[in-house]
Residue, then its C-alpha position, 0 to 999 in steps of 0.5 A: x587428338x581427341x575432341x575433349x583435348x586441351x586447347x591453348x587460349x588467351x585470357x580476356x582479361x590479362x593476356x595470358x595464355x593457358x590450356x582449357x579443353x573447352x574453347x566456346x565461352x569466354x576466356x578467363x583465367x584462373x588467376x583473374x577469376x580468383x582476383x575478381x572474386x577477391x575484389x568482389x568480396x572486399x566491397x560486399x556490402x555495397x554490392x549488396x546495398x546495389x543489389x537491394x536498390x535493383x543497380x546493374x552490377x559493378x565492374x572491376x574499375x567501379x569495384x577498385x574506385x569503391x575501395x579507393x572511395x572507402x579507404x580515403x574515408x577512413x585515411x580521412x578520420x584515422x583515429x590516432x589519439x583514441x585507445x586500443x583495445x588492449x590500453x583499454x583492458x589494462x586500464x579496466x584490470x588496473x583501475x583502482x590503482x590509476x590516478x587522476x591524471x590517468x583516469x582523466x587521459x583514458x576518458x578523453x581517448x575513450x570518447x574520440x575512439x567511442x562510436x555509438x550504434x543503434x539501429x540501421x547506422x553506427x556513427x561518431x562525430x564524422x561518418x556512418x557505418x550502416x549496420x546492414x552492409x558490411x565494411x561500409x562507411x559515409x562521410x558525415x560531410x556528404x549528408x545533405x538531407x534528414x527527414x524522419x517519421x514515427x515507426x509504428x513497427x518497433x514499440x517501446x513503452x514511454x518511447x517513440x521510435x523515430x526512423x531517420x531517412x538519411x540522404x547523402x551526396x555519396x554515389x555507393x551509399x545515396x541513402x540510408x536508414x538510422x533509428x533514434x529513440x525518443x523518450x515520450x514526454x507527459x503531454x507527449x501523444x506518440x510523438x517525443x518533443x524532445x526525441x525529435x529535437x534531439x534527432x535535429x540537434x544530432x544531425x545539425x551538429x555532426x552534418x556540417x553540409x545539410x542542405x535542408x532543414x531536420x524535419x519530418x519525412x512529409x514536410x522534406x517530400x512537400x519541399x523537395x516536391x515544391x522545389x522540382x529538383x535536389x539539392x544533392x547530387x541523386x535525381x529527384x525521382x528516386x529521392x521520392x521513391x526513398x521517401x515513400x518507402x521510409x514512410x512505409x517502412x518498406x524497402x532498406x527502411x523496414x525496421x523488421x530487418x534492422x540490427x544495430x550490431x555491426x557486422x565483425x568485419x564492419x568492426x574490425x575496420x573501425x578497430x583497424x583505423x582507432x575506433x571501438x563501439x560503445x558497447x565493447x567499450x563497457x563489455x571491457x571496463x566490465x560495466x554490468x559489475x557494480x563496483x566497476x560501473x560506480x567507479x567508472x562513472x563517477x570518474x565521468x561525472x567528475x570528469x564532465x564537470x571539470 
């Protein structure tokens, strides 16, 4: 028999024995490296969101409980009253022939489907789906904290770039970043009164368990400081740490490398469970063309009105 014969082992993992012609190592077999390879890619992007925070790597119990923490979420919001993709192009072929009651029906199951994107997280009235991290989602109800600070990286011309840190009791998803756009008022000097009062309104009124006032990052830092401990369920150090990199713009909080695209597969999830982004919304009731824009619109006005 030849040194490079093949040899019965017993697989690390499951039990099974199996031939290989090298025996030092570890032994697993094909079927579990091929399982865990599965897993690993179900739950990628909070692989990759551990990996850019510098976390040990998950094992497969953490990978299982990541899926399980993931589908509850969703389970917990499944949109059953929203419209699908293929309602929602009938009525976009057909709209001159619908009548009121239709038009009113399709725009009520339009807004509970419809999630708004934007740099750094999409979000409906119950969770977040960072855009850097496929396939992840944050329930609004484990955010307990909001700071915000200008961006001066991003520049738009009447516009203040607000970059929100969002802080959450979620153990895959402690924090992330999100963009607000703030029109810059007349006696506005940088900073957008209103673009600010509207990244507190958002999240007062979609966060029900915010612990800490909406408030500059600066303010957030002096409090947290002041206090000596969290109100939220990361440790105090590594709040601070997040804080100085948002108020850097370093880290998961460089808007350089934000998109407000989700990832397909991020959208295919929210299409799996009732939701659809704004902007596909408009590509299918063909928005960019007048006639349908105006009827659309209109319907809406009419609609908000009622």
């Amino acid at each position: 028999m030849g040194i490079f014969s093949k040899k019965t082992v017993r697989c690390e993992k499951c039990g099974k024995e199996y031939q290989v012609r090298i025996t030092f190592g570890t032994h697993i077999c094909d079927e579990c490296v091929n399982r865990e390879f599965q897993k690993k890619q179900n739950v990628r992007g909070y692989i990759d969101y551990a990996m850019r925070m510098g976390w040990q790597d998950y094992t497969e119990e953490q990978l299982d409980q990541i899926d399980v923490h993931r589908n509850q979420i969703l389970e917990k919001y499944r949109q059953v009253q929203g419209i699908s993709k293929s309602e929602l192009q009938n009525a976009s072929d057909n709209y001159k022939k619908l009548t009121d009651d239709q038009v009113s029906d399709i725009l009520v199951r339009i807004a509970n489907s419809s999630i708004t994107s934007t740099m750094g997280a999409a979000y409906s009235g119950c969770f977040f789906v960072p855009t850097a991290y496929e396939k992840t989602i944050v329930d609004v109800e484990d955010v307990f904290a909001v700071g915000y600070t200008n961006d001066y990286k991003l520049q738009a011309d009447g516009q203040e770039i607000i970059l929100c840190a969002v802080f959450t009791n979620d153990p895959y998803i402690p924090v992330f970043p999100m963009i607000y756009v703030g029109k810059l008022g007349f006696f506005d000097v940088m900073k957008s009164k209103k673009g600010r009062q509207g990244v507190n309104d958002l999240f007062e009124s979609i966060c029900p368990n915010l612990q800490y006032p909406v408030q500059d990052l600066k303010n957030l830092k002096k409090q947290v400081k002041a206090d000596g401990s969290v109100k939220g369920n990361i440790e105090l150090k590594f709040m601070l740490e997040r804080i100085s990199d948002a108020t850097s713009g370093i880290g998961i909080f460089n808007t350089n490398e934000m998109h407000s695209d989700l990832y397909p597969s991020s959208a295919e999830m929210m299409d799996q469970y009732g939701y659809l982004q704004e902007q596909e919304i408009d590509q299918i009731l063909h928005m960019d063309k007048m006639l349908n824009r105006n009827f659309w619109n209109k319907a809406i006005k009419k609609f908000e009105t009622n």
